[in-house]
C-alpha positions in Angstrom: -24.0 -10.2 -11.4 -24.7 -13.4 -9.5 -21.2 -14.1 -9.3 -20.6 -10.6 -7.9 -23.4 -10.6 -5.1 -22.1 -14.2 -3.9 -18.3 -12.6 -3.7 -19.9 -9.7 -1.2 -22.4 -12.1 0.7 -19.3 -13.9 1.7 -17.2 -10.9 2.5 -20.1 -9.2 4.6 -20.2 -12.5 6.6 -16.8 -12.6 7.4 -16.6 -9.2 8.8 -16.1 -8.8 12.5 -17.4 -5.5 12.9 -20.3 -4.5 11.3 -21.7 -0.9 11.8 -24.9 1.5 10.7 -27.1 -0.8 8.2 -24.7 -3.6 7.9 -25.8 -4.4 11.8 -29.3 -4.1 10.9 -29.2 -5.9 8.0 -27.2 -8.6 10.0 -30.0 -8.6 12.7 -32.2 -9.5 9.7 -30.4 -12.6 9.2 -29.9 -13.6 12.4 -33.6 -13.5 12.5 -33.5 -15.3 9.6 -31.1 -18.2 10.9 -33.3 -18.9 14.0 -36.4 -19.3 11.7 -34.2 -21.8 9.9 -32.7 -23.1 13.3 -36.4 -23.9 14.4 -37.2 -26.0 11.1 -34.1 -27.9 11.3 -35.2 -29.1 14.6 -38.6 -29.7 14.3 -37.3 -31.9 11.6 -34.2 -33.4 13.4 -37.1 -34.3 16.3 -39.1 -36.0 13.5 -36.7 -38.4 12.8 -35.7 -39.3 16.0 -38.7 -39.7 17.6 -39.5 -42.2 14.5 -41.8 -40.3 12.8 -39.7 -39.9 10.2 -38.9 -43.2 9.1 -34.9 -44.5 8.1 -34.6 -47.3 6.5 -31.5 -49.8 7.0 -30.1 -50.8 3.4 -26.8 -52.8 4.1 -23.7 -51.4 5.9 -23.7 -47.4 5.8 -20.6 -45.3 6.6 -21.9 -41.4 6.1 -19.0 -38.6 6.0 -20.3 -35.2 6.2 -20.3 -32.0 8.0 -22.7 -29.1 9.8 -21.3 -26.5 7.7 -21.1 -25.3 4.2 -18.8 -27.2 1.6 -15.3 -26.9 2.5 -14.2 -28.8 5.4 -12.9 -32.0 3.4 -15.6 -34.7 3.6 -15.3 -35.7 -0.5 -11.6 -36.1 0.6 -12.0 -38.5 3.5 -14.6 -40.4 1.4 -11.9 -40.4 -1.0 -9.2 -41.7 1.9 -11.7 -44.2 3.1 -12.7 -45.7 -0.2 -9.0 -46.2 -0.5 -8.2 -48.0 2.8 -11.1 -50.4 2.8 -11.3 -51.5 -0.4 -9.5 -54.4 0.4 -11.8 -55.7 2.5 -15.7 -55.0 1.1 -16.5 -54.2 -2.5 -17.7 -50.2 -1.9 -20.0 -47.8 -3.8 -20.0 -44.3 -3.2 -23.1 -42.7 -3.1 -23.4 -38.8 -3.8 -27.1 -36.5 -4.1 -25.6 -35.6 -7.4 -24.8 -32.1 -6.5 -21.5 -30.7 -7.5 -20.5 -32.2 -10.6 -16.7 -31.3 -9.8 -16.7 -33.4 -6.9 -18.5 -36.5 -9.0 -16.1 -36.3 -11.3 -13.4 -36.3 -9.2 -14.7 -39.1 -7.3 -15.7 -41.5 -10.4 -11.7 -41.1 -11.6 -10.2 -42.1 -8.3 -12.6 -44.9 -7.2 -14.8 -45.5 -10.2 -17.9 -47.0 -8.2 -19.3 -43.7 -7.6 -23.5 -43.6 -8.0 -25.4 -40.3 -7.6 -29.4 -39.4 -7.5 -31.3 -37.2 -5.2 -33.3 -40.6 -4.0 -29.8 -42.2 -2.2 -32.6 -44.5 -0.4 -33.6 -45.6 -3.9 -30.2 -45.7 -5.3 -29.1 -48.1 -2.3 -31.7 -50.3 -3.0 -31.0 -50.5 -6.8 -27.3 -51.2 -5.8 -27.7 -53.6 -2.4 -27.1 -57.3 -4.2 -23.4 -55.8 -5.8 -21.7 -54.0 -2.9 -20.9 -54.8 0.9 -20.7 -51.0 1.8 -22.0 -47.7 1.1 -19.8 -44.4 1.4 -22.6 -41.6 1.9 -20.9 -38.4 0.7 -22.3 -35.2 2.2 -24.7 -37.3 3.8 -25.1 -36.1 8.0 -28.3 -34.4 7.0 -29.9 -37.3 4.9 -31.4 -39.5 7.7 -33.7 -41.5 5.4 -30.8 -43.8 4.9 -29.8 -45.3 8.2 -25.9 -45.2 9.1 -23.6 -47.5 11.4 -20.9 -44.5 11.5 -21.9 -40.9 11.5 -18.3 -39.0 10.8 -18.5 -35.2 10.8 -15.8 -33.1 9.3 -14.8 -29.9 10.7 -12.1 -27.6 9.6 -10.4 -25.0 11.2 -12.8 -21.8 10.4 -15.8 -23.1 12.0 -13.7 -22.4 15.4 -12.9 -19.1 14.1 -16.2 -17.0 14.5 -19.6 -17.9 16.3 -22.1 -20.9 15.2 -24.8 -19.1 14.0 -26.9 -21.0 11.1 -27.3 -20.3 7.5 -28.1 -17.4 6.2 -26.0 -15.1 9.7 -23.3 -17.4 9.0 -22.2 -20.9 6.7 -23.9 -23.5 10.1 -26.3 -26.5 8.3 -27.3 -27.8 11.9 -26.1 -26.3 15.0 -23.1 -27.7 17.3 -24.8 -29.7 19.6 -26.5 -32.3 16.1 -23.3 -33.9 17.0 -24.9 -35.7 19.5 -25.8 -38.2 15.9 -22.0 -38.4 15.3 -19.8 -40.5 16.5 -16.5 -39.6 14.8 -15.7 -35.9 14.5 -11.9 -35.1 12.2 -10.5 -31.8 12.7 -9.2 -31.1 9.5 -6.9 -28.3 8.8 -5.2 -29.0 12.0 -2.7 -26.7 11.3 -5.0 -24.3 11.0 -6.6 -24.2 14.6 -5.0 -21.8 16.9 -5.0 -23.6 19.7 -5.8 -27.8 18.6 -5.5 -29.5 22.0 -8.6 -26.7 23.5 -10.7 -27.3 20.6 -10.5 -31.1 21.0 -11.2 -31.3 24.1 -13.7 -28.9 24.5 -16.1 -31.2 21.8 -15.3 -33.9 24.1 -16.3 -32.3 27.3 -19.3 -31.4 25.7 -20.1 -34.4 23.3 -18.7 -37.5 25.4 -19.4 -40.2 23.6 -17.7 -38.7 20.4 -14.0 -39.9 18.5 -12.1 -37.4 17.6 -9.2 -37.1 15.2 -6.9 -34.6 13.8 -6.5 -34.3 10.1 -4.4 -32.2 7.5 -3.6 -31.9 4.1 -0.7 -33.9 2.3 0.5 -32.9 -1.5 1.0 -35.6 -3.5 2.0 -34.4 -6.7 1.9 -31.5 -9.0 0.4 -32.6 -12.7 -0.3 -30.4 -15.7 -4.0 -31.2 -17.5 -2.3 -34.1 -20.0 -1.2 -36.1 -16.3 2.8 -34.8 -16.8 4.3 -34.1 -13.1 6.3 -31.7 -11.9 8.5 -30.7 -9.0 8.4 -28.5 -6.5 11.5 -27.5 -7.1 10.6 -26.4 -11.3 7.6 -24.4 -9.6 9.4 -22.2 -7.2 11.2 -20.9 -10.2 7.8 -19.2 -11.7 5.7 -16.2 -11.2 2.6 -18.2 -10.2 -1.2 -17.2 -9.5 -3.9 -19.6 -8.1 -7.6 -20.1 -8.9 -9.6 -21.6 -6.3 -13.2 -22.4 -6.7 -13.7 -24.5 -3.7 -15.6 -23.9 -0.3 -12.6 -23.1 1.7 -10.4 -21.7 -0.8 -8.1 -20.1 2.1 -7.0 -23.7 2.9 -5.7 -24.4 -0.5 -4.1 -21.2 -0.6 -2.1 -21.4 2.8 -1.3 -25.0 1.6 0.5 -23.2 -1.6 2.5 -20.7 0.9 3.9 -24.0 3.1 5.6 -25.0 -0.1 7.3 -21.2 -0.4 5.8 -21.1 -4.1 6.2 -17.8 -5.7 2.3 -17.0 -6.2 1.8 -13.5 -7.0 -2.2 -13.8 -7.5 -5.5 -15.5 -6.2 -8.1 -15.6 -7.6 -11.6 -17.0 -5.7 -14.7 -17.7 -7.4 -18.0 -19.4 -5.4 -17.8 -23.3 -4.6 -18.4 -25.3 -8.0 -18.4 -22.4 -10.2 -17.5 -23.0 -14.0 -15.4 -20.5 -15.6 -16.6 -19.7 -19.4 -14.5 -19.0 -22.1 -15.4 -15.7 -22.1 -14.2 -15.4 -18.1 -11.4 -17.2 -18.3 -9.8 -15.5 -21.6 -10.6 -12.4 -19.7 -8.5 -13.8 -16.4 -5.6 -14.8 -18.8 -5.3 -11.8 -20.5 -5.5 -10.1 -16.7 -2.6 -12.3 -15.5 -0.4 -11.9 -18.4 -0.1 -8.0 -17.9 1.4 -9.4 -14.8 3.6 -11.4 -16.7 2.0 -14.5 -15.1 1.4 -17.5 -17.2 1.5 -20.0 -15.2 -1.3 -21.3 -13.1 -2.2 -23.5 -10.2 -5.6 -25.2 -9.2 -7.1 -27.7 -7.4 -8.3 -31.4 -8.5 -11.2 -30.3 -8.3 -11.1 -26.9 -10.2 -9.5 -28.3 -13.4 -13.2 -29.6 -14.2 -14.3 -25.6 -13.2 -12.0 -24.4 -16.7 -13.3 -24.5 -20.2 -11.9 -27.5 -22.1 -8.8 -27.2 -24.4 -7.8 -23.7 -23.4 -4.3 -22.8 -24.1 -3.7 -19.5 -22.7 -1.9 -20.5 -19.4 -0.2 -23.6 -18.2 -2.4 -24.8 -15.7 -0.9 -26.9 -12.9 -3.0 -29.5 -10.5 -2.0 -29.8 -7.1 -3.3 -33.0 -6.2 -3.3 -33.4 -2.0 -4.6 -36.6 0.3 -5.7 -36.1 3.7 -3.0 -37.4 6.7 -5.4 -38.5 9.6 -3.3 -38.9 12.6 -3.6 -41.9 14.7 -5.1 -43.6 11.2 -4.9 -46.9 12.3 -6.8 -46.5 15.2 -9.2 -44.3 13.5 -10.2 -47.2 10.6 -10.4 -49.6 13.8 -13.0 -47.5 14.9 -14.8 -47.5 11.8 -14.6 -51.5 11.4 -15.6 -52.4 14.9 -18.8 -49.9 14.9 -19.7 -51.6 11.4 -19.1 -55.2 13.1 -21.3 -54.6 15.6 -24.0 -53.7 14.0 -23.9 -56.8 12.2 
């Protein structure tokens, strides 16, 4: 039921035309998105007028977004845990929402810490790491930053910023006046790249901005076996996305000419019983399709030890272009606030 009502939310919000009750009903949430609008800025003013207190707890690198989940901010975190290791012992530091993406994030990088309190949790952690990794963290202002990096992907340029609920907006555009870094990722997604670029930098000056895509790494089944490209484009495939921007995944898939004859979307984080996901196997093999492919982050979304499908991982990395001079902006604005 819940699943159901979540599938036609999304689909309602991502008609262009709506007509008779639809409009009025989207009236009714456009009402309902200024209302929310107005809170977000009366606290937004809070904090920066000071009456809101932040409070500095070591050096504070925070990757998130203004939109709902699904632009690719666990990813960078992933990307940037990865680059600078080398050079500062790092903890990750999650509000403990979405176990996928914990899970994910402790197997890569291992120091990963999550708790609602991330003000506490920096604290408890300060004498045993040189730098924090705030994951989702753009709206947590209790815990002051050096770098505020926003993620973006390509749909928020597709249809107009209205907030939660008349459309998937956090804050509106102009909160990335607190950013300094903004990554366009999806870049091969945006119609037109070199507009959308500049048009944040005519109206945010100050900002950073890079391009960013998706890069497959490897194709793994659930025991960590890989497989080419090549042995996939010889099976009748479907793919199960349970991600925020499932469409990304999916025209990632079509780039690699894989035959994938089904898709199958289910809300951000949601976990599969085994009830569901017998159902969905016995669905796909009256298409004669035994063979399924997720994402690294879905394989945690499937009931453990299931053997009705072979499920394949598509594990990706995210290219940033002009990298090098995108970490040197990272390490100089931590420097300087030395």
């Amino acid at each position: 039921m819940i699943l159901n009502l979540k599938k036609r939310y999304l689909t309602f919000l991502g008609k262009n035309r709506k007509k008779g009750m639809e409009f009025i009903f989207y009236c009714i949430l456009v009402f309902l998105s200024f209302l929310y609008g107005f809170i977000v800025a009366i606290r937004n003013s809070l904090y920066d007028r000071g009456i809101l207190k932040s409070f500095s707890l070591g050096k504070v690198i925070s990757i998130g977004n203004i939109s709902w989940a699904g632009s690719g901010k666990t990813t960078l975190a992933m990307r940037l845990y990865e680059k600078l290791t080398g050079n500062a012992k790092i903890a990750i530091l999650r509000r403990g929402y979405g176990c996928d993406e914990g899970k994910l994030l402790k197997q890569i990088t291992g120091n990963v810490y999550s708790c609602v309190d991330r003000v506490r949790l920096a604290k408890r952690l300060a004498s045993d790491f040189d730098l924090f990794i705030l994951d989702d963290g753009f709206q947590y202002r209790k815990l002051r930053r050096d770098v505020n990096i926003v993620v973006m992907g390509a749909r928020e340029f597709k249809n107009n910023f209205n907030l939660i609920p008349a459309n998937f907006f956090r804050e509106p555009l102009n909160s990335l006046r607190r950013a300094q870094i903004v990554v366009l990722n999806y870049a091969n997604e945006l119609e037109k790249p070199k507009e959308t670029k500049e048009f944040l930098l005519n109206k945010f000056r100050h900002l950073k901005v890079f391009f960013a895509r998706y890069k497959l790494k490897r194709f793994i089944d659930l025991n960590g076996n890989e497989y080419t490209i090549d042995y996939l484009k010889k099976r009748k495939l479907a793919a199960l996305s349970a991600t925020g921007y499932p469409e990304g995944f999916f025209n990632t898939l079509r780039e690699l000419n894989l035959n994938i004859s089904g898709e199958i979307i289910y809300p951000d984080h949601y976990e599969l019983n085994r009830e569901e996901f017998t159902h969905l196997s016995e669905s796909l093999h009256k298409q004669a399709i035994h063979d399924i492919i997720v994402t690294a982050k879905d394989k945690y979304h499937l009931p453990r030890g299931q053997k009705q499908l072979n499920v394949y991982i598509m594990e990706i990395e995210m290219a940033i272009e002009n990298e090098e001079e995108f970490l040197k902006e990272i390490i100089s604005r931590i420097k300087k606030n030395v």
